[in-house]
N, CA, C and O atoms as CSV, one atom per row, in Angstrom:
chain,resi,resn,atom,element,x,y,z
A,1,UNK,N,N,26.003,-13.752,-19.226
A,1,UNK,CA,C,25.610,-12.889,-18.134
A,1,UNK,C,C,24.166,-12.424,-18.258
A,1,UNK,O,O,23.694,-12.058,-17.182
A,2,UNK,N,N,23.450,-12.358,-19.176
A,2,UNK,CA,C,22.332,-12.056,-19.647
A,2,UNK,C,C,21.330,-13.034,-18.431
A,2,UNK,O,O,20.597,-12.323,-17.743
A,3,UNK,N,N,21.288,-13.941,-18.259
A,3,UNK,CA,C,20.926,-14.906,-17.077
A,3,UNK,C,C,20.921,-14.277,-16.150
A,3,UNK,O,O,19.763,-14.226,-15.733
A,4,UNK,N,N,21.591,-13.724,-15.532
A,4,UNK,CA,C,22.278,-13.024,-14.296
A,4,UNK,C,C,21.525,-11.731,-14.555
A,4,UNK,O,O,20.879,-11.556,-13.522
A,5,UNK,N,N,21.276,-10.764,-15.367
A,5,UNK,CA,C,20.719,-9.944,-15.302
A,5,UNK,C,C,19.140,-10.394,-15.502
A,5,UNK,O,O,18.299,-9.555,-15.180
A,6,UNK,N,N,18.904,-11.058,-15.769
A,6,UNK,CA,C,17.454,-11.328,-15.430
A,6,UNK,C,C,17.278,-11.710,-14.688
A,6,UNK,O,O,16.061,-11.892,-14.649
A,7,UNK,N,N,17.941,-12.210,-13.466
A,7,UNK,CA,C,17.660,-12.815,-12.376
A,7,UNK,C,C,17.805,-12.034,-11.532
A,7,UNK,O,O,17.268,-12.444,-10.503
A,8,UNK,N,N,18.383,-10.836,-11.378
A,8,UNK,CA,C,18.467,-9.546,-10.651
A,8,UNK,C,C,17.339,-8.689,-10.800
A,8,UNK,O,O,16.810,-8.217,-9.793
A,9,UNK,N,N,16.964,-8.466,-11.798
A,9,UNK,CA,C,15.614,-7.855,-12.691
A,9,UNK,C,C,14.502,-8.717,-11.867
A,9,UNK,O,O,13.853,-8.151,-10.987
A,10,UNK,N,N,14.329,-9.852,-12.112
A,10,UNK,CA,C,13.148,-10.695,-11.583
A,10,UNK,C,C,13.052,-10.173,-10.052
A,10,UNK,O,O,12.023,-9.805,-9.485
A,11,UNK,N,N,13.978,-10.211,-9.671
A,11,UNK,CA,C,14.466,-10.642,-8.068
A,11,UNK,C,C,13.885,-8.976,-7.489
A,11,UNK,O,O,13.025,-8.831,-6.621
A,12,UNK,N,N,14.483,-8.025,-8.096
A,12,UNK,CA,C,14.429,-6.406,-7.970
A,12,UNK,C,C,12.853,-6.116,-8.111
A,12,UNK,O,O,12.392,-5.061,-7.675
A,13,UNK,N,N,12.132,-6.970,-8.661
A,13,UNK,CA,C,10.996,-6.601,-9.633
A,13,UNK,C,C,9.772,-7.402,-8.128
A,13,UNK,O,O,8.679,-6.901,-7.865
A,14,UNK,N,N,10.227,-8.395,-7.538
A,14,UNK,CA,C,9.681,-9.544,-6.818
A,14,UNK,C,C,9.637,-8.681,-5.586
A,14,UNK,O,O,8.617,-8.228,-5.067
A,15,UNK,N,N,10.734,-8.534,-5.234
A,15,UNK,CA,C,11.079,-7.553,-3.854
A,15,UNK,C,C,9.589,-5.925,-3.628
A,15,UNK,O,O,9.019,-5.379,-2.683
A,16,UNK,N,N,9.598,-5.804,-5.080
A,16,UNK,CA,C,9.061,-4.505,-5.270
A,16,UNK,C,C,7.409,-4.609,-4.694
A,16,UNK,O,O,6.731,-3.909,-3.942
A,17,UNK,N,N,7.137,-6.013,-5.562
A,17,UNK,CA,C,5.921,-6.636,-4.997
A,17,UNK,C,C,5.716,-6.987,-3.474
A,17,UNK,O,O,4.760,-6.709,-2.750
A,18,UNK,N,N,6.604,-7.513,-3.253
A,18,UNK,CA,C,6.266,-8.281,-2.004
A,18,UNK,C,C,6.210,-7.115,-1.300
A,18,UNK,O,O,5.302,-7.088,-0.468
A,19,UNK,N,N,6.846,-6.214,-1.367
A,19,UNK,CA,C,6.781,-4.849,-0.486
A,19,UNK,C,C,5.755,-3.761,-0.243
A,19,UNK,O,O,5.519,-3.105,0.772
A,20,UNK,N,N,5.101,-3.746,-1.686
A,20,UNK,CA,C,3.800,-3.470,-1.862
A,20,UNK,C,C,2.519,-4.328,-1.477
A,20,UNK,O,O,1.432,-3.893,-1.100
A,21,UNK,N,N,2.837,-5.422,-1.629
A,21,UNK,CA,C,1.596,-6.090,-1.323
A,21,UNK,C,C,1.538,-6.467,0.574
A,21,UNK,O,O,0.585,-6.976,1.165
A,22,UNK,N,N,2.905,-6.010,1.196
A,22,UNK,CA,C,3.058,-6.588,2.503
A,22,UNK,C,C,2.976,-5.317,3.448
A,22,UNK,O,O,3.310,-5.371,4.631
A,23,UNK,N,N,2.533,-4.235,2.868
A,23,UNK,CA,C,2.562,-2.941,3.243
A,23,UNK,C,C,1.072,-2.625,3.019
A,23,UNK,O,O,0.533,-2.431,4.108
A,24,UNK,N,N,0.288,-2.517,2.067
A,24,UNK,CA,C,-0.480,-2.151,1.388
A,24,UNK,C,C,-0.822,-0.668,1.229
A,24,UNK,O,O,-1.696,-0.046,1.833
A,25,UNK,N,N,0.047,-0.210,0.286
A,25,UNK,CA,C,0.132,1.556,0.196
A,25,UNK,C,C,-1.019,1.459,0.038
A,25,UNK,O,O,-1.835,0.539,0.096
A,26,UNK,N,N,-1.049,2.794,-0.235
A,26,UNK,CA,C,-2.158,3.850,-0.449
A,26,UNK,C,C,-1.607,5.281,-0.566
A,26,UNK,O,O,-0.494,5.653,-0.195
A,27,UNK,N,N,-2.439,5.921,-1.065
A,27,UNK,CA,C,-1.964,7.542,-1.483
A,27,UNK,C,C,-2.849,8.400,-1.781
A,27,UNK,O,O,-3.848,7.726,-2.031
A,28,UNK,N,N,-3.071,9.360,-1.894
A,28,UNK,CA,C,-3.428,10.671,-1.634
A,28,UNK,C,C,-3.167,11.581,-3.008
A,28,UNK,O,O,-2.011,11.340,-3.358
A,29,UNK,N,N,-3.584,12.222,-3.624
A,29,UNK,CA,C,-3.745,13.043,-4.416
A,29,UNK,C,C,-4.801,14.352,-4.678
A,29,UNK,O,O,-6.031,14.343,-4.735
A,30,UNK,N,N,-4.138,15.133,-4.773
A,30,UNK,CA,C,-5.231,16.407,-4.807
A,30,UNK,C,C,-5.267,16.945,-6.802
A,30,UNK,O,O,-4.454,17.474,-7.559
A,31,UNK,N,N,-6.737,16.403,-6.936
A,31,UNK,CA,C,-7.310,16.108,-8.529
A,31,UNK,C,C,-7.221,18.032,-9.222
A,31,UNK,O,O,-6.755,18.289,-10.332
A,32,UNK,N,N,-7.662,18.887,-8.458
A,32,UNK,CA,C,-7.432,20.262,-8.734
A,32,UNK,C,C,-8.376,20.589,-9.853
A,32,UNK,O,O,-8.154,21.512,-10.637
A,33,UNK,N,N,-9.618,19.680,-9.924
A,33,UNK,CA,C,-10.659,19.857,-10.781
A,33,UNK,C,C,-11.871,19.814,-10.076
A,33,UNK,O,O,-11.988,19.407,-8.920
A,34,UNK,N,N,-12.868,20.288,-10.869
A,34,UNK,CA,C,-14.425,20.105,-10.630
A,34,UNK,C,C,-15.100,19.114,-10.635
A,34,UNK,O,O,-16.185,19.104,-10.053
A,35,UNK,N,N,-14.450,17.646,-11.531
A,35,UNK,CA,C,-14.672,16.608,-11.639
A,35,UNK,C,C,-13.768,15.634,-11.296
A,35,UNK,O,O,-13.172,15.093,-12.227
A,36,UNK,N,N,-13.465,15.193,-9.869
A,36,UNK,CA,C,-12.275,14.271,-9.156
A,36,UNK,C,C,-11.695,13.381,-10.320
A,36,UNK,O,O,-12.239,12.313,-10.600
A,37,UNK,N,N,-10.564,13.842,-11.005
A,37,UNK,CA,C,-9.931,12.662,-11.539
A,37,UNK,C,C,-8.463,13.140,-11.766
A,37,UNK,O,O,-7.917,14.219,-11.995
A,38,UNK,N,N,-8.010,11.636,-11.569
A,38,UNK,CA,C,-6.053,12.127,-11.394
A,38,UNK,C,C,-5.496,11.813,-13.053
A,38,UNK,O,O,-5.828,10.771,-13.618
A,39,UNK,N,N,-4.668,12.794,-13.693
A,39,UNK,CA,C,-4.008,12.822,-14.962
A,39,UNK,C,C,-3.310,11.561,-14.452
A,39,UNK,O,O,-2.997,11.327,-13.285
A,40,UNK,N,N,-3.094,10.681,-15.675
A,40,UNK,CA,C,-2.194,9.312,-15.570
A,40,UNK,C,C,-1.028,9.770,-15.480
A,40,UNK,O,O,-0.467,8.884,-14.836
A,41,UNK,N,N,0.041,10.876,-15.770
A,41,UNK,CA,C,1.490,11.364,-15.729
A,41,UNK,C,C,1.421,11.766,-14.031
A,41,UNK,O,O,2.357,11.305,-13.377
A,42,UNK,N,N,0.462,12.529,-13.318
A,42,UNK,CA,C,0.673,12.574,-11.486
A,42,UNK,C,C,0.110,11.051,-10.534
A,42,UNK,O,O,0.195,10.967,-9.309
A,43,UNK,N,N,-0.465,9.929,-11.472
A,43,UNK,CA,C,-0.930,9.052,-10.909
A,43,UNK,C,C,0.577,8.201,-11.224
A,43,UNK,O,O,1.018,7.393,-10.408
A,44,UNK,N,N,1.022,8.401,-12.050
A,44,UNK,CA,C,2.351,7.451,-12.320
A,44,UNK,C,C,3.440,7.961,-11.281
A,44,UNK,O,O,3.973,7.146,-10.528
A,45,UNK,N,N,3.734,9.162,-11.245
A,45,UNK,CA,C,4.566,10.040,-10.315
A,45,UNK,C,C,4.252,9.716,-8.885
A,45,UNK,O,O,5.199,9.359,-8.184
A,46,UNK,N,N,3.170,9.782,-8.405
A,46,UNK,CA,C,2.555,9.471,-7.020
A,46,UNK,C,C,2.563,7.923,-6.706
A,46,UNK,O,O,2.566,7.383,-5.600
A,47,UNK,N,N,2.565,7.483,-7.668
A,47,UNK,CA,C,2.340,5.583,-6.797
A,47,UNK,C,C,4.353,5.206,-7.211
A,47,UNK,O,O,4.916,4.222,-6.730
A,48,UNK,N,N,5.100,6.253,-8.171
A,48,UNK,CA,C,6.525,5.713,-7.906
A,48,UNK,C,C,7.496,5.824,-6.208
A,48,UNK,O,O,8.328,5.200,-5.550
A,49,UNK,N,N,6.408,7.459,-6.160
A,49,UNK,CA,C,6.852,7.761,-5.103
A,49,UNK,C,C,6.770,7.164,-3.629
A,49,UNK,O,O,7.595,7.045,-2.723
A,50,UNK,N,N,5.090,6.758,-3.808
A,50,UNK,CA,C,4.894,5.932,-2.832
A,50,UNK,C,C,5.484,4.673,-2.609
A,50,UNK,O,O,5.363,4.166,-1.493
A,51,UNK,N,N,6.267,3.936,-3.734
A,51,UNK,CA,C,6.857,2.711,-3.981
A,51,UNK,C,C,8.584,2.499,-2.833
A,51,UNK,O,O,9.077,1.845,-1.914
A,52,UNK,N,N,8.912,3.902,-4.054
A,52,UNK,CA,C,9.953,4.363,-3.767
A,52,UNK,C,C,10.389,4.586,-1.739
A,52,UNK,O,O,11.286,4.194,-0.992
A,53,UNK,N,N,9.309,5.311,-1.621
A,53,UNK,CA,C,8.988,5.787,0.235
A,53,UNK,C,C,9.552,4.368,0.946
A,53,UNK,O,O,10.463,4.072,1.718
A,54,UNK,N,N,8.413,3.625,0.190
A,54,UNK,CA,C,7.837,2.004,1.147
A,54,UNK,C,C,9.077,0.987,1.275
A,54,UNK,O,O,9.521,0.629,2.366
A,55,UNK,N,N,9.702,0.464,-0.258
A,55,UNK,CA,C,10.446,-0.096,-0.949
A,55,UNK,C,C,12.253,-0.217,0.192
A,55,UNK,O,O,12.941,-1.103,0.699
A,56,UNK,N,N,12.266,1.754,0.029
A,56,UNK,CA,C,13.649,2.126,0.368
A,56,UNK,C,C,14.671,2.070,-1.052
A,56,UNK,O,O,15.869,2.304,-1.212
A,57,UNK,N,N,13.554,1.637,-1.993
A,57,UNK,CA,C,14.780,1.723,-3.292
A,57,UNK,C,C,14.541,3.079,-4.270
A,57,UNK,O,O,13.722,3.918,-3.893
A,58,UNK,N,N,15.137,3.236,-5.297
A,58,UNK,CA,C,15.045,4.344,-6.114
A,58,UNK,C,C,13.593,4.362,-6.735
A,58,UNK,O,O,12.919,3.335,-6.817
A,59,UNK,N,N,13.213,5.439,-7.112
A,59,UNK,CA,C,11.795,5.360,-7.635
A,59,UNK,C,C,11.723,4.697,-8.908
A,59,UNK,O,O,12.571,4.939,-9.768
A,60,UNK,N,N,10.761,3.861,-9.113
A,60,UNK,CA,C,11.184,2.509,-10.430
A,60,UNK,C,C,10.085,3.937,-11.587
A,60,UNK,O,O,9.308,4.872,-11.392
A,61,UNK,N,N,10.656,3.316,-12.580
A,61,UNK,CA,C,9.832,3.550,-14.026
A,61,UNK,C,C,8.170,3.415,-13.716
A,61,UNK,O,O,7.915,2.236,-13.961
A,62,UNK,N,N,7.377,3.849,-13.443
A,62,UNK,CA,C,5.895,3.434,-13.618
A,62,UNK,C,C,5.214,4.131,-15.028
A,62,UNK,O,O,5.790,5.045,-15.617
A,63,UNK,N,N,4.057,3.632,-15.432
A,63,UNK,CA,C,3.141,4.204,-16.668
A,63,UNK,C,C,2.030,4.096,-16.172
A,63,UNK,O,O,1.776,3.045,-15.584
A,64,UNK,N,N,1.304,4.852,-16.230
A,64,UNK,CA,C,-0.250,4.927,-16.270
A,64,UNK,C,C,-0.900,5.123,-17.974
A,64,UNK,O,O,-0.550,6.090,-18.652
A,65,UNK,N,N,-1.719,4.227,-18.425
A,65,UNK,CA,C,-2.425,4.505,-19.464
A,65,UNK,C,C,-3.149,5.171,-19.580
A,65,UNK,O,O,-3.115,5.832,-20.618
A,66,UNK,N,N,-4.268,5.423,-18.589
A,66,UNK,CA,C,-4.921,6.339,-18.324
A,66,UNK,C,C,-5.489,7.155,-17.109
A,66,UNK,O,O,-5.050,7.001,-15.969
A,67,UNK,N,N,-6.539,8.072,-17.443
A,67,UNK,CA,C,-6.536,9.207,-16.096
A,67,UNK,C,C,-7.367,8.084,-15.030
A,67,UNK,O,O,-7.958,7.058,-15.368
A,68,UNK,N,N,-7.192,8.662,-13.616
A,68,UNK,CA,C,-7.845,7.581,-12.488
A,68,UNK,C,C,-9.074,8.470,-11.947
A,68,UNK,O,O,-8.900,9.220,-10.986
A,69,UNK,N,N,-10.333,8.363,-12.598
A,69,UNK,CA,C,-11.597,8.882,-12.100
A,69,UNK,C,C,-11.967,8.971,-10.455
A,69,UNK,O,O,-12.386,7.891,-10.040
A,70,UNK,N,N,-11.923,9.676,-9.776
A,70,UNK,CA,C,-12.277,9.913,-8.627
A,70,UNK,C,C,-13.814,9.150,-8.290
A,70,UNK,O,O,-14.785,9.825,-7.951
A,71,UNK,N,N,-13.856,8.069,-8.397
A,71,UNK,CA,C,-15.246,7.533,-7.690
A,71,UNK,C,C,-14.325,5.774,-7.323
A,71,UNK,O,O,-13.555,4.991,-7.879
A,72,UNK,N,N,-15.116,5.951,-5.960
A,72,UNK,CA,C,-14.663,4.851,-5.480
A,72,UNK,C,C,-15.077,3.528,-5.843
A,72,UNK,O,O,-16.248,3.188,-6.007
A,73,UNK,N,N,-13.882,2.663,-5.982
A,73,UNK,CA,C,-13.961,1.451,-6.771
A,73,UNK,C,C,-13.540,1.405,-8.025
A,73,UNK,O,O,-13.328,0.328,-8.583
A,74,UNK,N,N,-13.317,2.921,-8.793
A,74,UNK,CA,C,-12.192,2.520,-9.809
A,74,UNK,C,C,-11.006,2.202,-9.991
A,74,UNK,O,O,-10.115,2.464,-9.183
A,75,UNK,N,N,-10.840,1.613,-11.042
A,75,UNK,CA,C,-9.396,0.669,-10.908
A,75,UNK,C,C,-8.600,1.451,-12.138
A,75,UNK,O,O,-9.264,2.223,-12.831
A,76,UNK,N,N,-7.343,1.286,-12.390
A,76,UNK,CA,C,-7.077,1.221,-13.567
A,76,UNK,C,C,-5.650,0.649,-13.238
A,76,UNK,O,O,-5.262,0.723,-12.072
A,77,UNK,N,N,-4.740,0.006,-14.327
A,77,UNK,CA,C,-3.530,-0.542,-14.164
A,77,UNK,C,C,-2.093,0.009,-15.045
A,77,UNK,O,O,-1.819,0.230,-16.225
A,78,UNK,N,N,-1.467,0.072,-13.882
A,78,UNK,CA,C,-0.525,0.644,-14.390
A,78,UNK,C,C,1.137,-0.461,-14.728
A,78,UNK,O,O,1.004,-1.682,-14.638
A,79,UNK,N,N,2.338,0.037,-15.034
A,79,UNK,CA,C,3.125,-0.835,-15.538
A,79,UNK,C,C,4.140,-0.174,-14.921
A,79,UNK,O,O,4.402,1.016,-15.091
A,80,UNK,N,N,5.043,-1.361,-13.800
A,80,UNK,CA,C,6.463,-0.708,-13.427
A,80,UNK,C,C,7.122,-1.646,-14.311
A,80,UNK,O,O,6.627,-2.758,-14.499
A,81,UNK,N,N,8.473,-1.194,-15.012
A,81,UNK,CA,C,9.281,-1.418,-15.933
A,81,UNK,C,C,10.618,-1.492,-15.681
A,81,UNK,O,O,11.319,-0.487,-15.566
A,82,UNK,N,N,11.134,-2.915,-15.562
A,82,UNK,CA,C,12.723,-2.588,-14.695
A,82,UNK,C,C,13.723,-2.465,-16.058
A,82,UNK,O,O,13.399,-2.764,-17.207
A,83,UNK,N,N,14.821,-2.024,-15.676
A,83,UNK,CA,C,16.247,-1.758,-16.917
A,83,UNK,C,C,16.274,-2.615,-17.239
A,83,UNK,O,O,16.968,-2.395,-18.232
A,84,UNK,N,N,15.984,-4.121,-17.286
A,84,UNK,CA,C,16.437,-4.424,-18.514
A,84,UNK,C,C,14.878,-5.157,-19.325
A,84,UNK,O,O,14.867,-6.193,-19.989
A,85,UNK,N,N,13.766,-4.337,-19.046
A,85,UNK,CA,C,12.451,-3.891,-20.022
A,85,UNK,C,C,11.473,-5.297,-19.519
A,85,UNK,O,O,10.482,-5.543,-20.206
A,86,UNK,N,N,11.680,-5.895,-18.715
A,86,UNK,CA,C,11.089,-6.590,-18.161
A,86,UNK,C,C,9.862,-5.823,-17.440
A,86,UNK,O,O,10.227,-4.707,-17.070
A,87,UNK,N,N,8.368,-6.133,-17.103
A,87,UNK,CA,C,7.516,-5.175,-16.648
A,87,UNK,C,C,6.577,-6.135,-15.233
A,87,UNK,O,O,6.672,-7.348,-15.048
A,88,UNK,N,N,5.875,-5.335,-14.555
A,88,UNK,CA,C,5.434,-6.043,-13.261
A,88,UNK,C,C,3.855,-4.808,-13.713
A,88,UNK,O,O,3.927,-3.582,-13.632
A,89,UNK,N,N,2.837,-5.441,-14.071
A,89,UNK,CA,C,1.456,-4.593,-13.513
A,89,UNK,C,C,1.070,-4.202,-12.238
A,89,UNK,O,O,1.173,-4.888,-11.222
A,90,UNK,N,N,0.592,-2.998,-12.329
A,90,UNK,CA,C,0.235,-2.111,-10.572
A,90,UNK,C,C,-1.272,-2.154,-10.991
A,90,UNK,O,O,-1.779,-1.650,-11.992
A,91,UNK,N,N,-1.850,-2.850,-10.024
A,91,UNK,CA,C,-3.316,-2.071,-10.404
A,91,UNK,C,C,-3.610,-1.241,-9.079
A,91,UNK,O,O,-3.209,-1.643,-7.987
A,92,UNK,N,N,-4.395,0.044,-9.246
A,92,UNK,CA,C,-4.679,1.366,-8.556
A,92,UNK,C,C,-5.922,1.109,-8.781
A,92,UNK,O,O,-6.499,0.977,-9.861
A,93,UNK,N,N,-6.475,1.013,-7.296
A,93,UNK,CA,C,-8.416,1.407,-6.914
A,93,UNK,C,C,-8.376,2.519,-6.161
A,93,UNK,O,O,-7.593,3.033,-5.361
A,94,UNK,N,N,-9.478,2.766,-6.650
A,94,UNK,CA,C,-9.671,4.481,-5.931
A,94,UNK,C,C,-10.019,3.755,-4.481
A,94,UNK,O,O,-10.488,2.620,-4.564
A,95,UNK,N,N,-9.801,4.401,-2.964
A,95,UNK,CA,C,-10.705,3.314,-1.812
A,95,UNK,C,C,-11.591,4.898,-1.108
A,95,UNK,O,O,-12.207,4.596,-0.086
A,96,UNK,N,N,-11.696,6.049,-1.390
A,96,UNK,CA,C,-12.394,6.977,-0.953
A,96,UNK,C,C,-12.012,8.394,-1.839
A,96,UNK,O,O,-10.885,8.541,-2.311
A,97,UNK,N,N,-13.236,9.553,-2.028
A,97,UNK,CA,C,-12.993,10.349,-2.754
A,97,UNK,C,C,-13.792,11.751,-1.641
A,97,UNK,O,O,-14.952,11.904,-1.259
A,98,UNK,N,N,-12.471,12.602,-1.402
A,98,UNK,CA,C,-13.450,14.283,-0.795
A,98,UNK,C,C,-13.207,15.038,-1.048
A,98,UNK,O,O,-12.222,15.495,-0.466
A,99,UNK,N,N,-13.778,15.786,-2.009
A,99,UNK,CA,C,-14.057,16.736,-2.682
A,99,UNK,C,C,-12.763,16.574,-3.675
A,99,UNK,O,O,-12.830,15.486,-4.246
A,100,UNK,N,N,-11.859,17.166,-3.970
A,100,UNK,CA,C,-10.865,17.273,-4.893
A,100,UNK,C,C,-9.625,15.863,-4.530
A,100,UNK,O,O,-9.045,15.361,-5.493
A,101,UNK,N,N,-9.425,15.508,-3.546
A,101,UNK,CA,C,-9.036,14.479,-2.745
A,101,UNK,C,C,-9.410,12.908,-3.238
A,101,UNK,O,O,-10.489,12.387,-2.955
A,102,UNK,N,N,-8.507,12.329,-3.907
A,102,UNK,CA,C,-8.494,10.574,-4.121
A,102,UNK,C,C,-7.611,10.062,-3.117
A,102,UNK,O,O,-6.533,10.617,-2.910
A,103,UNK,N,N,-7.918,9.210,-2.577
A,103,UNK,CA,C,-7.261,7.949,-2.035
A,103,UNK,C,C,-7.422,6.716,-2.814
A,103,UNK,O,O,-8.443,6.147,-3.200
A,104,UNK,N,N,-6.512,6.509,-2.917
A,104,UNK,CA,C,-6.300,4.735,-3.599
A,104,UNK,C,C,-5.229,4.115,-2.796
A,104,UNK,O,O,-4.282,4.578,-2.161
A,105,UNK,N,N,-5.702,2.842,-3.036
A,105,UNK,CA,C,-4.198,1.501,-2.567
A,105,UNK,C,C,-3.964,1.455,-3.918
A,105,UNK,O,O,-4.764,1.734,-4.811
A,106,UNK,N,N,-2.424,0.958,-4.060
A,106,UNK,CA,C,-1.994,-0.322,-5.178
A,106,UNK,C,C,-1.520,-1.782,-4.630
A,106,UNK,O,O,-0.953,-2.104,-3.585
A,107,UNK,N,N,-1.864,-2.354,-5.477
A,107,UNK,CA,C,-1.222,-4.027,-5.329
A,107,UNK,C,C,-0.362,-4.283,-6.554
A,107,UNK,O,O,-0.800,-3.921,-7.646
A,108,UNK,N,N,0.727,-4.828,-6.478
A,108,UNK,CA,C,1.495,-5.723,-7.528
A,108,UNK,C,C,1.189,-6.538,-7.741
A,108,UNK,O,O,0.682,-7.292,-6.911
A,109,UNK,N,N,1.350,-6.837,-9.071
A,109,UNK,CA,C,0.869,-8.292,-9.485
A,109,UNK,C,C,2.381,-8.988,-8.851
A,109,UNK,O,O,3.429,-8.429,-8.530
A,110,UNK,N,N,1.882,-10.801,-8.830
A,110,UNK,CA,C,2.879,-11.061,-7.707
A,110,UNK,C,C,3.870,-12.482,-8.763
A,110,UNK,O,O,4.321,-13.578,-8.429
A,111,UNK,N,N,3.852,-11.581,-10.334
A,111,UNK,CA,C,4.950,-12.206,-11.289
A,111,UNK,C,C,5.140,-11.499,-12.488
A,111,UNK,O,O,4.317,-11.204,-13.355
A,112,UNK,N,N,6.460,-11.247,-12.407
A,112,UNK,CA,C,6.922,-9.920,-13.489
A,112,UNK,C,C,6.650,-10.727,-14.881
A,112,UNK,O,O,6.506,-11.949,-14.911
A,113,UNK,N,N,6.591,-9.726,-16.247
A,113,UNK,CA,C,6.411,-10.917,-17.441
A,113,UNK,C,C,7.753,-10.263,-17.721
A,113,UNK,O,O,8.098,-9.202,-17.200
A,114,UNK,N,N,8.670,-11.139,-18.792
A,114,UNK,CA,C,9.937,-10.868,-18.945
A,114,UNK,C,C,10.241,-9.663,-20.134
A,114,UNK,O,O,9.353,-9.049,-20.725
A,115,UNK,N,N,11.416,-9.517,-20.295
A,115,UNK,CA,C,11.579,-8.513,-21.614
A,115,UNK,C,C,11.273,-8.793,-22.473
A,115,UNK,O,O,11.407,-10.016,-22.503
A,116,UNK,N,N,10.724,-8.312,-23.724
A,116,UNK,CA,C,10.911,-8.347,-24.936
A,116,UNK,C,C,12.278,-9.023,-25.515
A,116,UNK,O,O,13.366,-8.716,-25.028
A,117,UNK,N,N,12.152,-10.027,-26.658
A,117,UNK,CA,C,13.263,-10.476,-26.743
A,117,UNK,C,C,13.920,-9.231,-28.170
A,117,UNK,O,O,15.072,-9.329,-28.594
């Protein structure tokens, strides 16, 4: 059965993409600093949510490594992680910044790498 759950995983993980990339979120965050930049724990929270919104499915696992600098054209990449530890990369560009205010899109990468064995 292990087959079968990776093929649900893949499939769950594929869907997630195609949905993101056929939509093309974007999101909104208010940085609440002097220097525009989003903590990676509300940038992970905000692009699940936005996933979650778009998707219609439960909000997936996301990680951010690090904080997302408020100047436009930064990127940084993040990691959605399905149950059975299989992972899909998000990369997040900032696309406009006002005053405390980021906007970014994300895109999915458009092939999950598998679990850890």
């Amino acid at each position: 059965m292990r087959i079968a759950r990776l093929s649900t995983a893949a499939w769950s993980l594929s869907a997630v993409a195609v949905g993101v990339l056929l939509v093309g979120c974007s999101g909104s965050v208010s940085a609440g600093t002097s220097k525009p930049q989003l903590s990676a724990d509300k940038l992970a929270a905000s692009v699940a949510e936005k996933l979650a919104t778009t998707t219609g499915r439960p909000k997936p696992d996301i990680t951010c490594p690090e904080d997302l600098v408020g100047k436009v054209g930064e990127t940084t990449r993040c990691t959605l992680t399905a149950n059975d530890g299989s992972t899909l990369g998000v990369t997040v560009t900032v696309t406009s910044v006002d005053g405390d205010q980021i906007q970014y899109d994300f895109e999915a990468d458009k092939t999950a790498s598998p679990a850890p064995n």
